[in-house]
C-alpha positions as CSV (number, residue, x, y, z in Angstrom):
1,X,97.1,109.2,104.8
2,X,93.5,107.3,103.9
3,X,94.2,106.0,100.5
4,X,91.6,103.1,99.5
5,X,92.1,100.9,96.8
6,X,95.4,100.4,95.0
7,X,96.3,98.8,92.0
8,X,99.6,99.1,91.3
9,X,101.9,97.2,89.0
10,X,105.2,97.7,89.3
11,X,108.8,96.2,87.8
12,X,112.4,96.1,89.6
13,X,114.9,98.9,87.6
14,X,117.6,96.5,88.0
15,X,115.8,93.6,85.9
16,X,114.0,95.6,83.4
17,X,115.6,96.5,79.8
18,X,117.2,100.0,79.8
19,X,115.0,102.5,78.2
20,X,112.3,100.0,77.2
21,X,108.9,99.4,78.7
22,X,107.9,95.9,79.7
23,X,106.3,94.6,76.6
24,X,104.0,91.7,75.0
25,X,107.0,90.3,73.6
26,X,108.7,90.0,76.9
27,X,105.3,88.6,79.1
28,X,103.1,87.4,76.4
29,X,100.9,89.3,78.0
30,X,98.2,91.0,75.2
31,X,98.6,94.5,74.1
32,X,96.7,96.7,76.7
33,X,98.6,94.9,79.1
34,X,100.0,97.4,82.0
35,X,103.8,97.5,82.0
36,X,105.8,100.2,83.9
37,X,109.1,101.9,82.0
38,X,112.6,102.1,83.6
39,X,113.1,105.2,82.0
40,X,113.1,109.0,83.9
41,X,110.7,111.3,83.3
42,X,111.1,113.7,80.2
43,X,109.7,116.3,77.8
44,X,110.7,113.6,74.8
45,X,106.9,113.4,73.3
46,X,107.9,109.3,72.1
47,X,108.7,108.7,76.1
48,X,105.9,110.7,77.3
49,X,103.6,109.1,74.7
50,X,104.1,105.7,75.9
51,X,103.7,106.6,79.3
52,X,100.7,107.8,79.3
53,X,99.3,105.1,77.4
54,X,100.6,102.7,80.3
55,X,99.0,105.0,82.6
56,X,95.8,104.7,80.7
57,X,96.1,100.8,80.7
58,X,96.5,101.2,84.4
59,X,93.6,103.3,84.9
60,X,91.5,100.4,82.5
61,X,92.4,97.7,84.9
62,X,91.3,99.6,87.3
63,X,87.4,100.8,86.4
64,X,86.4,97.7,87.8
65,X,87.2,99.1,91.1
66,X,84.0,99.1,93.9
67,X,81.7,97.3,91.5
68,X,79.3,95.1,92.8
69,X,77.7,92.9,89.8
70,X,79.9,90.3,88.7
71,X,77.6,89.1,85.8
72,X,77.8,92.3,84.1
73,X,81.6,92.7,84.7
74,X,82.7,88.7,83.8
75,X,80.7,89.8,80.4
76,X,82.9,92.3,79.7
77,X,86.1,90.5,80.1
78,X,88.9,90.5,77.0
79,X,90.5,87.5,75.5
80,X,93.6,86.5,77.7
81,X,92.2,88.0,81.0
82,X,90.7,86.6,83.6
83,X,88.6,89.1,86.6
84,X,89.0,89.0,89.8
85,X,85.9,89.5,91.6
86,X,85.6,90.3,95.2
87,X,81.7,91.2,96.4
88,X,82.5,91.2,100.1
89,X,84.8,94.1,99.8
90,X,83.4,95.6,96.3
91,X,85.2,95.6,94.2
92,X,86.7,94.1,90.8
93,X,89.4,93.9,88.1
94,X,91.1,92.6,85.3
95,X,94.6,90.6,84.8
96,X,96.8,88.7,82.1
97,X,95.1,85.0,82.2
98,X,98.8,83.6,83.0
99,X,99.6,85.9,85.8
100,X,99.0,83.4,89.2
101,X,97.6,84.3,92.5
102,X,100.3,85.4,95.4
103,X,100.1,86.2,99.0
104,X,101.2,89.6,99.3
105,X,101.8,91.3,102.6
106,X,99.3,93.6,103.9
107,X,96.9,93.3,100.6
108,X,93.9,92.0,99.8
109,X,94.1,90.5,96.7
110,X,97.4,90.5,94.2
111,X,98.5,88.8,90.7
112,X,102.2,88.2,89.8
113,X,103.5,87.5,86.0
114,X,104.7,84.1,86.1
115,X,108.0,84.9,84.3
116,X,108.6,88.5,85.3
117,X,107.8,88.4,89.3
118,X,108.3,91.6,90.0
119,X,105.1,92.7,87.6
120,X,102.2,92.4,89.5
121,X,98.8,93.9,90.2
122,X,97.3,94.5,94.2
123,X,95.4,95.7,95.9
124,X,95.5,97.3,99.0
125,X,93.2,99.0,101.9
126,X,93.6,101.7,104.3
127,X,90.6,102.7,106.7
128,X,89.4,106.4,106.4
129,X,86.7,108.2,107.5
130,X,86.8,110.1,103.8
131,X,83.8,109.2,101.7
132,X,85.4,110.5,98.2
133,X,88.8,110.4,97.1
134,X,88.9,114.6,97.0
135,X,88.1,114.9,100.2
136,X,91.8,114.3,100.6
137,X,92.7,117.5,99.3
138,X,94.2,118.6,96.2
139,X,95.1,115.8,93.9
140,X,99.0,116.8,93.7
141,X,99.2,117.4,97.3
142,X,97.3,114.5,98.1
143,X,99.1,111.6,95.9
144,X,102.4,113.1,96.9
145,X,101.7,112.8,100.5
146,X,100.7,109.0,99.8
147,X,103.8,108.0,97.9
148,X,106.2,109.6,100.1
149,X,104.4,108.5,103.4
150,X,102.8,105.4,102.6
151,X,104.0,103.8,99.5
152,X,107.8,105.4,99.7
153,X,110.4,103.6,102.6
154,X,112.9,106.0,104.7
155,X,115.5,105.5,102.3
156,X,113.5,105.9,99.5
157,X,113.1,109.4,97.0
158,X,110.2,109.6,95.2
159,X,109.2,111.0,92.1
160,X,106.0,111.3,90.4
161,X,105.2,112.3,86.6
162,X,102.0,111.9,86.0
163,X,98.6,112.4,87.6
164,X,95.0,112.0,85.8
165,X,91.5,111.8,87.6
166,X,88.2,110.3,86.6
167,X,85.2,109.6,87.8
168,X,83.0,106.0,86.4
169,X,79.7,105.5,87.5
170,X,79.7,108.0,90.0
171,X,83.1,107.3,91.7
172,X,86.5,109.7,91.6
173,X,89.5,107.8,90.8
174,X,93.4,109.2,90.9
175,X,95.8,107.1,88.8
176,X,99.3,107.9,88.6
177,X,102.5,107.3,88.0
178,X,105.8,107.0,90.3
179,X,109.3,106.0,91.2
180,X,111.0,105.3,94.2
181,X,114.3,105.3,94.4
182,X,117.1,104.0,96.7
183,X,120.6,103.3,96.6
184,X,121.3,100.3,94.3
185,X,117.3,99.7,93.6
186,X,115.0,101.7,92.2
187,X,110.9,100.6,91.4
188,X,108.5,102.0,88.9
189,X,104.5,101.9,89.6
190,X,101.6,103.0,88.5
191,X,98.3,103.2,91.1
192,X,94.7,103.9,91.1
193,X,93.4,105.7,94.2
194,X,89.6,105.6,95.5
195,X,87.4,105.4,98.6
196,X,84.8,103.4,99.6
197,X,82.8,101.2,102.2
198,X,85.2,103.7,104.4
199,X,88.5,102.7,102.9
C-alpha cells in the first residue's frame, strides 16, 4: 500500500477518560489542538459533532503538508505552536509549543505531549510510484486497505468512521479517522494521507 505522508495523533484507550476527548484542560494545549476520543463510533449528533471537529483540527495541522516556503508558513503560525519545517523532504506542519521532539521508529519527524505521551503527531513515508493520492483507488477502499495492512498489527481490528478529502494548493489530501483494537489495548488516531516527491 503507497501511503505518503502521515500525521497521525493518537492516545492509548486504557489512559484516556471514558467518553471524553482529550482536552485543553487535560494538555494545556490551546483550543484547536488535535485530541482523539475513546469513545465508539455513533449516530449521537453531540459525539459525532466533536468528532468531526477533531478530524478537522487534524486535517488543519496537516495543510502544511509538501510546502516548500518556510517564510510564508513560520508567518502563519498561532500563538502556542511552533512549525516544523522540513525543505529537504517538503513538507511542513504545526504542533503545541510544549510538545518535545522524539525518535520514533520508522518516521521522519514526530512530536509527543510532554504530560500525555501517548498524544503525539508523525510523520511517516512510504515509497510509491503514485503521483496523487487517488491514484490509489477509491477513497474508502483505499484508506481501509492502509489501516488494516499498514497501520493495523495481526492482532489488531480496525475500524474507521470517518473519511473527508481535500485538495490545498493543488494537492489531494485523505484525513480520517480510526481505531484499532486488540485484546486489552485499544488506540484512537486520526491521519492525513498524500503523495509526493514519489512517496
Amino acid at each position: 500500500m503507497a501511503s505518503l505522508q502521515n500525521l497521525v495523533c493518537s492516545v492509548s484507550k486504557q489512559l484516556a477518560v471514558p467518553n471524553c476527548a482529550a482536552t485543553t484542560k487535560l494538555n494545556r494545549a490551546p483550543p484547536s489542538a488535535v485530541a482523539a476520543s475513546s469513545i465508539q463510533g455513533s449516530l449521537d449528533d453531540t459525539k459525532v459533532t466533536k468528532r468531526r471537529l477533531a478530524l478537522l483540527g487534524a486535517g488543519a495541522l496537516a495543510t502544511g503538508l509538501l510546502r516548500t516556503s518556510s517564510a510564508a508558513f513560520a508567518e502563519e503560525v498561532p500563538k502556542n505552536y511552533k512549525s516544523y519545517v522540513d525543505a529537504k523532504d517538503g513538507y511542513s506542519y504545526l504542533y503545541p509549543a510544549e510538545w518535545r521532539d522524539f525518535d520514533f521508529l520508522g518516521h521522519d519527524s514526530a512530536f509527543k505531549d510532554r504530560n500525555l505521551a501517548l498524544q503525539c503527531v508523525r510523520v511517516g513515508f512510504i515509497p510509491t510510484e503514485k503521483t496523487d493520492i487517488r491514484d490509489l483507488g477509491p477513497m474508502d477502499e483505499a484508506i481501509f486497505n492502509l489501516v488494516n495492512n499498514v497501520y493495523a498489527a495481526p492482532n489488531q481490528i480496525p475500524s474507521i468512521y470517518d473519511m473527508q478529502e481535500r485538495t490545498v494548493d493543488g494537492k489531494n489530501y485523505w484525513t480520517f479517522e480510526y481505531d484499532l483494537e486488540a485484546p486489552g489495548y485499544g488506540v484512537s488516531a486520526f491521519a492525513t494521507v498524500a503523495i509526493g516527491n514519489g512517496r
